[in-house]
C-alpha positions as CSV (number, residue, x, y, z in Angstrom):
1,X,13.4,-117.5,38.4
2,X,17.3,-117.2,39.8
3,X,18.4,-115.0,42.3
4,X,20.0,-112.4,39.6
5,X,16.7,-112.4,37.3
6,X,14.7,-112.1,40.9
7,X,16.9,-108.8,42.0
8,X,16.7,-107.2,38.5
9,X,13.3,-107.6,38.5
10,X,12.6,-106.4,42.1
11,X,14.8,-103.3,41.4
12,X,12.8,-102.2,38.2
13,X,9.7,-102.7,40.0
14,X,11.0,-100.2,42.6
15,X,12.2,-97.5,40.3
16,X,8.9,-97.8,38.3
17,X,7.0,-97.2,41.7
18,X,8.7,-94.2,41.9
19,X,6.8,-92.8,39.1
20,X,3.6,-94.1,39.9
21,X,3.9,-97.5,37.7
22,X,2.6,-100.4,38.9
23,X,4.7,-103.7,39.0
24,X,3.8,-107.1,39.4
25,X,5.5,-109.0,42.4
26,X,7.0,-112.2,41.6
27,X,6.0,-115.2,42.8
28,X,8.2,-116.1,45.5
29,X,11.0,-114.4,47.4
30,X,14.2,-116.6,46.5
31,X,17.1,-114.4,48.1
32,X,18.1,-116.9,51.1
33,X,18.9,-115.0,53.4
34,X,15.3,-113.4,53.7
35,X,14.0,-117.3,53.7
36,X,16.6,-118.1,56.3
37,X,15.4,-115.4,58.8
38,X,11.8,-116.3,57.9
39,X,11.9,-119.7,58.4
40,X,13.8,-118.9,62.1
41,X,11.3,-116.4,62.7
42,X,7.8,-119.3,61.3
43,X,10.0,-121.8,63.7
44,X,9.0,-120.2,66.9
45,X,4.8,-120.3,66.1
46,X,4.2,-123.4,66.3
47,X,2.2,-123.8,62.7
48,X,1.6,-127.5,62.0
49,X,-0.2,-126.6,58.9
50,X,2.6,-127.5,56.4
51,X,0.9,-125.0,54.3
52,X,0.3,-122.2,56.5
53,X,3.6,-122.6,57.1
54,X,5.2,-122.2,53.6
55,X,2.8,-119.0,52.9
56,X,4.4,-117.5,56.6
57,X,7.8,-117.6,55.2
58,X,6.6,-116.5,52.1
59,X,5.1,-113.0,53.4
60,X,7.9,-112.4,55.6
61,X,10.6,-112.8,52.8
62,X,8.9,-111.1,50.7
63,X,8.4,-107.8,53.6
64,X,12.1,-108.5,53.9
65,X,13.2,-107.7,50.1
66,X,10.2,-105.2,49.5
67,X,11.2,-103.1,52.6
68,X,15.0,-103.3,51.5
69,X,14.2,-102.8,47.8
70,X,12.9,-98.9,49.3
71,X,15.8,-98.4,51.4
72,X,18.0,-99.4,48.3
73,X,16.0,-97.4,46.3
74,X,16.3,-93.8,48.9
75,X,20.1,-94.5,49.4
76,X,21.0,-94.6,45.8
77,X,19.3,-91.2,45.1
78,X,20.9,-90.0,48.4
79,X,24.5,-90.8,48.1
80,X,25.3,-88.8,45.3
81,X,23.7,-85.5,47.2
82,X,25.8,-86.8,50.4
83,X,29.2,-87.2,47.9
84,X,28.6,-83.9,46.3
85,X,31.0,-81.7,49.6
86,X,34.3,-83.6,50.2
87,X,33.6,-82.4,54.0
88,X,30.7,-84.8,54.5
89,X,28.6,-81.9,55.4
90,X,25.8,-81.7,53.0
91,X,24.4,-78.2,52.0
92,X,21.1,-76.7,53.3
93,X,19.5,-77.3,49.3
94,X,20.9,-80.8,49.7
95,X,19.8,-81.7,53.2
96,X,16.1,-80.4,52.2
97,X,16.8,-82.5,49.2
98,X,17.7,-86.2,51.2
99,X,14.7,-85.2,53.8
100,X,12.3,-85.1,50.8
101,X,13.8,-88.3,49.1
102,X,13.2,-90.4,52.4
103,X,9.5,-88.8,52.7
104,X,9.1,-90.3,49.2
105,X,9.8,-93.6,50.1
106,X,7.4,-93.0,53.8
107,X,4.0,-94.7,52.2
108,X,6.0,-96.8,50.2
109,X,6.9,-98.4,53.5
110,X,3.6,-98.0,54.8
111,X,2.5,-99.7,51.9
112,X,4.1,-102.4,52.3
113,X,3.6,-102.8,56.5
114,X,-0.1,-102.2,55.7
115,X,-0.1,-105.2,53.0
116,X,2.1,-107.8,55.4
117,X,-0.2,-107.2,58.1
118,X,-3.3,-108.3,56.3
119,X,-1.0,-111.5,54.9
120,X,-0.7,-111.9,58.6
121,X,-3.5,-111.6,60.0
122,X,-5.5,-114.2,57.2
123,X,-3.9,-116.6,59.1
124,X,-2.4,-116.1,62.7
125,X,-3.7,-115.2,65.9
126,X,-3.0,-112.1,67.4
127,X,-0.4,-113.6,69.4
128,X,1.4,-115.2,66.9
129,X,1.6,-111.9,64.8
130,X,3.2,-110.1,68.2
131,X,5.6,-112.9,67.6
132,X,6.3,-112.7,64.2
133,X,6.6,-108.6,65.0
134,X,9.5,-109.0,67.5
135,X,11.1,-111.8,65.8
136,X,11.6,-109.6,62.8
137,X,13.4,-106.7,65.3
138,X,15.4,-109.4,67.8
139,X,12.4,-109.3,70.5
140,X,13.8,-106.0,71.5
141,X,10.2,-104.6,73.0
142,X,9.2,-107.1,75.5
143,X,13.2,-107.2,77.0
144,X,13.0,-103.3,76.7
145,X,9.9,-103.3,79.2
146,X,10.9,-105.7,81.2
147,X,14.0,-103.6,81.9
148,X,11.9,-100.7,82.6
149,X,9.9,-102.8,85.1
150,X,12.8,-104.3,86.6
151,X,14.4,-100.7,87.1
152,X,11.2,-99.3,88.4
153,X,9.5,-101.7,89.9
154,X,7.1,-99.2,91.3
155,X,5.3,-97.9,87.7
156,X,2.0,-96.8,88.1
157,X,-0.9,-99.0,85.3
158,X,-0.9,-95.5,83.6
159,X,2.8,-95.3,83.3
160,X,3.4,-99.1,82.7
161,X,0.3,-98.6,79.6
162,X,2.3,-95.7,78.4
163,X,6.3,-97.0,78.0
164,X,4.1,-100.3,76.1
165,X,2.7,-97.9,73.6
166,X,5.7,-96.1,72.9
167,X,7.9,-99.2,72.3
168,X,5.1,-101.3,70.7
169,X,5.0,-97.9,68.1
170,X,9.2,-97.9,67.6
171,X,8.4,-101.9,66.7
172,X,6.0,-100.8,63.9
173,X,8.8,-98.3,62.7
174,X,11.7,-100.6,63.3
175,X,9.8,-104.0,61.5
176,X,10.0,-101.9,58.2
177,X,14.0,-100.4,58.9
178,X,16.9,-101.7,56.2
179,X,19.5,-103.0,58.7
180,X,20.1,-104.0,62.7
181,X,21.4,-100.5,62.9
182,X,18.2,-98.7,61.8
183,X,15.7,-100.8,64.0
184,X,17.5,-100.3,67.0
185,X,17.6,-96.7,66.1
186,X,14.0,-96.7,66.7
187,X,13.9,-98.1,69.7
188,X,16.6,-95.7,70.8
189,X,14.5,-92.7,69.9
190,X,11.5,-93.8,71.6
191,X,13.5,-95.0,74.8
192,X,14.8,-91.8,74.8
193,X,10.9,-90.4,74.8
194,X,10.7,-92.8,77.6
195,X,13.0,-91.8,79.8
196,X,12.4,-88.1,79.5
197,X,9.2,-89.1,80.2
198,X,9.9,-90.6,83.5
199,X,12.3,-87.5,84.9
200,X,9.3,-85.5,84.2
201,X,7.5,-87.8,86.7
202,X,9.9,-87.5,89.3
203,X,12.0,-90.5,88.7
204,X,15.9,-90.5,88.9
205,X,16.6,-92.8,85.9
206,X,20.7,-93.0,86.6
207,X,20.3,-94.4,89.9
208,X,17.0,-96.5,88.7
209,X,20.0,-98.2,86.5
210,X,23.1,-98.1,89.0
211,X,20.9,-99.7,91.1
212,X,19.9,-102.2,88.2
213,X,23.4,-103.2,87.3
214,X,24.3,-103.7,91.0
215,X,21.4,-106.2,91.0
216,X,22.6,-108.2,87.6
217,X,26.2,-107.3,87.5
């Protein structure tokens, strides 16, 4: 199956889920940059099983392209209700009208997260999925925390526990996001959680940072 075949395919499949149809998923996921990033990503575990291997790739191109397919999907209904006012401010009607488009593509996505996660799991260890999770949005949890701790070196267990659950949740949002943009939008939201979080306990979160930067200018 070519790439053009593959994408015609993929995008009927998408618009016939939005109806309730079900779709048959092709075989394999040719599109190379999806196999590109997948094979980077498959690199880092340290699979000698040749097979195991291929299979990896496979479920992470394929979370790649169904993921995007969605997003493609929610923006083509969107931008005509966006291009409707020449101010780029869309109406009350329309803005109820874009939220309730991206709700329709919500367990879609979680679909889709729910199904790679059991591909997954059938054949990685736990800490080899936490891998694959941060290769897929640029390891962006584990340097997030370990900026916290460097900042605040005195977190309580509690508080330390809490910022990981926060940012290991914005990973599960951002793994399923359409572009570099949207998955560190995540993050940002929950870091912004975060930090409000940690004023609330007392913590002066400028200086925590001037003091930062001073230490790795």
């Amino acid at each position: 199956m070519n790439l053009l075949t593959f994408e015609k395919r993929l995008m009927v499949c998408v618009a016939l889920s939005w109806v309730g149809v079900a779709c048959a998923a092709p075989s394999s996921v040719p599109n190379p940059v999806y196999r590109q990033r997948s094979e980077k990503i498959v690199a880092t575990l340290n699979v000698t099983d040749t097979a195991k291997s291929a299979r990896m790739v496979d479920a992470i191109a394929a979370h790649y392209a169904g993921t995007n397919a969605v997003h493609d999907a929610t923006a083509v209904q969107i931008k005509p209700l966006k291009q409707a006012h020449a101010s780029g401010a869309a109406s009350p009607a329309d803005e109820a009208a874009i939220k309730a488009v991206r709700a329709e593509g919500e367990p879609k996505l979680a679909a889709l997260h729910k199904e790679f996660l059991g591909k997954l799991s059938a054949d990685l260890m736990p800490a080899q999925i936490e891998q694959v999770k941060d290769g897929l949005t640029y390891g962006v949890l584990p340097l997030t925390f370990r900026v916290y701790q460097q900042m605040l070196p005195d977190l309580t267990a509690a508080q330390k526990a809490q910022l990981l659950a926060w940012l290991t949740e914005a990973r599960e949002h951002a793994m399923d996001a359409g572009s570099s943009d949207e998955k560190h939008a995540w993050f940002g939201k929950y870091k912004g959680k975060i930090n409000n979080y940690l004023a609330a306990a007392g913590y002066d979160m400028k200086k925590a940072e001037k003091n930062l930067s001073k230490k790795h200018p």
